[in-house]
C-alpha positions as CSV (number, residue, x, y, z in Angstrom):
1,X,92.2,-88.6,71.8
2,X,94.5,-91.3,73.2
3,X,95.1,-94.5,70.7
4,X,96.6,-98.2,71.8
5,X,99.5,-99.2,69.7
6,X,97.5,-101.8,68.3
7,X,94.7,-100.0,66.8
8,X,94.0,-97.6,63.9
9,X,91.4,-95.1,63.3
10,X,90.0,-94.0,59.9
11,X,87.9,-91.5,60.4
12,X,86.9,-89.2,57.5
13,X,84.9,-85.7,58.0
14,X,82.5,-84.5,57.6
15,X,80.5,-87.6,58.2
16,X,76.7,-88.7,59.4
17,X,76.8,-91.5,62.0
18,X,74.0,-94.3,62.1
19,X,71.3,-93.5,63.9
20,X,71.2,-93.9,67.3
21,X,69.4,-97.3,68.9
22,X,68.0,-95.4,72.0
23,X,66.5,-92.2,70.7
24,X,66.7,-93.2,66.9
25,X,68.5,-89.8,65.7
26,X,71.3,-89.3,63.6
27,X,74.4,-87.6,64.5
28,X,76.0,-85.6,62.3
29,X,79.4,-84.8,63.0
30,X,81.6,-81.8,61.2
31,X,85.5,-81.1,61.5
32,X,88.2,-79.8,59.5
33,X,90.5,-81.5,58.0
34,X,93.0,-81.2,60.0
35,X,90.6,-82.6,62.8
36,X,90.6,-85.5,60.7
37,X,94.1,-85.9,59.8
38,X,95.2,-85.2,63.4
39,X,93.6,-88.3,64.2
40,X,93.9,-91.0,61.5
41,X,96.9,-89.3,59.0
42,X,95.6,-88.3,55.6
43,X,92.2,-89.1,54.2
44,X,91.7,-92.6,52.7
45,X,89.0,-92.9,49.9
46,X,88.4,-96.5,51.6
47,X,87.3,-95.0,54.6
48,X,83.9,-94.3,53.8
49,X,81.2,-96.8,53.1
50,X,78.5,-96.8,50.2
51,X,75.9,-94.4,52.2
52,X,78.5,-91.9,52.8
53,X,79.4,-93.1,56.9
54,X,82.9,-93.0,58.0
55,X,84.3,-96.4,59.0
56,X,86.7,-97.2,61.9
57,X,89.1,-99.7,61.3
58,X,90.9,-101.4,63.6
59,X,93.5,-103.8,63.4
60,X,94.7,-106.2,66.2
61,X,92.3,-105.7,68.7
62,X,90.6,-108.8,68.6
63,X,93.6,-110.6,67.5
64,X,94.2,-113.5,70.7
65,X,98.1,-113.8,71.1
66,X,100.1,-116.4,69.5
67,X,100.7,-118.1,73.2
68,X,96.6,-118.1,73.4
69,X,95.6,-119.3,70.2
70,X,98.3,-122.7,71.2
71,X,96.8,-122.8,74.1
72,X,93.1,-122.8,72.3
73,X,94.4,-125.1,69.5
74,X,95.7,-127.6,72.4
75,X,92.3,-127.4,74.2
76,X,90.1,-127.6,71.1
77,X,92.5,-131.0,69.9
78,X,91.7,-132.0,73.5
79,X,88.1,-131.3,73.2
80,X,88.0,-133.2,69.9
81,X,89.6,-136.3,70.9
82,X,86.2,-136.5,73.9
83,X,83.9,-135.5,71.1
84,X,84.5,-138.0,68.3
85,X,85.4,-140.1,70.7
86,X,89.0,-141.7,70.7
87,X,89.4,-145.4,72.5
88,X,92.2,-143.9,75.1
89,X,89.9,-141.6,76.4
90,X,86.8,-143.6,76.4
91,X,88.8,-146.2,78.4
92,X,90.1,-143.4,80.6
93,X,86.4,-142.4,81.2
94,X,85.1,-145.6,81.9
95,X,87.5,-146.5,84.4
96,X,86.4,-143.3,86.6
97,X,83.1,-144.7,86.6
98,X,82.3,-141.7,83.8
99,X,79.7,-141.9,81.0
100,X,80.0,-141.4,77.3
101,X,77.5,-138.2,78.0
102,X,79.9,-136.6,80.5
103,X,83.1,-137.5,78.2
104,X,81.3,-135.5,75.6
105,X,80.1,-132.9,77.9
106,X,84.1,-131.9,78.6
107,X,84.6,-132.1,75.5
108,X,81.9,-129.8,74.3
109,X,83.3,-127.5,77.0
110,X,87.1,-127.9,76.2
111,X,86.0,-126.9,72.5
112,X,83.6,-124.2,73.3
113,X,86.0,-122.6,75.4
114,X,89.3,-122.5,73.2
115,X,87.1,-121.0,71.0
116,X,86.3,-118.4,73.4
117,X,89.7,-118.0,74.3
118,X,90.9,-117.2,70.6
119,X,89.0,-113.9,71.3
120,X,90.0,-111.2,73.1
121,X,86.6,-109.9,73.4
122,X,85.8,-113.6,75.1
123,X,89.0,-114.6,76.3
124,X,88.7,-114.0,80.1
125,X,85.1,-116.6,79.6
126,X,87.2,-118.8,77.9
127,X,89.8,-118.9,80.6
128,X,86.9,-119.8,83.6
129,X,85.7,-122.4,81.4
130,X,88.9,-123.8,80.6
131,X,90.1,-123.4,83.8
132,X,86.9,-125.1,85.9
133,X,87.4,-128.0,83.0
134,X,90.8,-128.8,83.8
135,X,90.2,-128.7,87.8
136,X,87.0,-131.1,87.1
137,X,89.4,-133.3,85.1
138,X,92.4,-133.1,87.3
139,X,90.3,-133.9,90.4
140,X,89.3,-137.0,88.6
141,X,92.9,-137.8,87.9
142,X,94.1,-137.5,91.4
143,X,91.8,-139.2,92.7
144,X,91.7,-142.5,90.5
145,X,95.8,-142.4,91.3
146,X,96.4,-141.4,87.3
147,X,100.0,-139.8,88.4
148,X,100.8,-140.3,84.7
149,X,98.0,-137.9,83.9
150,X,98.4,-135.3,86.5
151,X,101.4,-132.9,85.4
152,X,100.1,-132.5,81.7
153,X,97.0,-131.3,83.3
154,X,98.2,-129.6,85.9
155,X,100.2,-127.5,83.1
156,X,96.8,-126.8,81.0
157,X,95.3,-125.6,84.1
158,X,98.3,-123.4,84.6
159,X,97.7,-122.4,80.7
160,X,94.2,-122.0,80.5
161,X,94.8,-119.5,83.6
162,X,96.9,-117.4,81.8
163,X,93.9,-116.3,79.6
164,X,92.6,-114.4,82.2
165,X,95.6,-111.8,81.7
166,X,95.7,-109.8,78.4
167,X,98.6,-110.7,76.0
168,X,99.8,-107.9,73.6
């Protein structure tokens, strides 16, 4: 059995596994001890639950990056600012010809997917969602001549790209 770095196994034997959802049969699974402490170290009383099933425990598997939960937290303030709404953007908006709806819309989805993005799990959905966001937005920006606008998007584009690669 081949581990990450980043994750840790608890796994005491013998132990009865919950049933399984296709055929609806339990698995009971037997080992020595060493079987057990080859894989996880020494037995942990904490590893079982109250019915007697082993529990695996992982830690930092799920855990987003620090670089993608900034880059979440920078979208989601974003997404925030379209949602409630603030008077810079709704003037930003209004000048493309934009309604309140499809401020909010972006918004919603600028939101939605930093919180996708803080998962590792949902990270790569995230990403697309940011990333078709910021082009939507961006396009918008070019073509209204809002130069002022254009590199800090460009850059969340170029960050909200980088969740589609796996930070340790």
């Amino acid at each position: 059995m081949q581990l990450h770095r980043s994750t840790s196994v608890i796994v005491s034997m013998p132990w009865t596994a919950p049933p399984d959802a296709r055929n609806g049969k339990a698995v009971r699974c037997v080992a020595g001890a060493n079987a057990a402490a080859r894989v996880s170290g020494p037995r942990e009383p904490h590893s079982l639950d109250e019915e007697g099933h082993a529990m695996i425990l992982s830690s930092g598997s799920r855990a987003p990056s620090l670089w993608h939960t900034l880059v979440g937290l920078g979208f989601a303030s974003a997404g925030i600012a379209k949602l409630v709404p603030a008077k810079v953007e709704e003037g930003l908006f209004k000048s493309w010809g934009w309604t309140r709806r499809d401020m909010q819309t972006i918004g919603a989805s600028e939101l939605l997917g930093a919180a996708l993005l803080m998962t590792r799990s949902t990270q790569r959905l995230g990403a697309l969602l940011l990333s078709s966001t910021s082009v939507c937005i961006l396009s918008a920006e070019l073509r209204h001549g809002d130069d002022v606008l254009v590199t800090p998007r460009a850059g969340m584009l170029l960050a909200a790209l980088t969740g589609f690669f796996k930070g340790r």
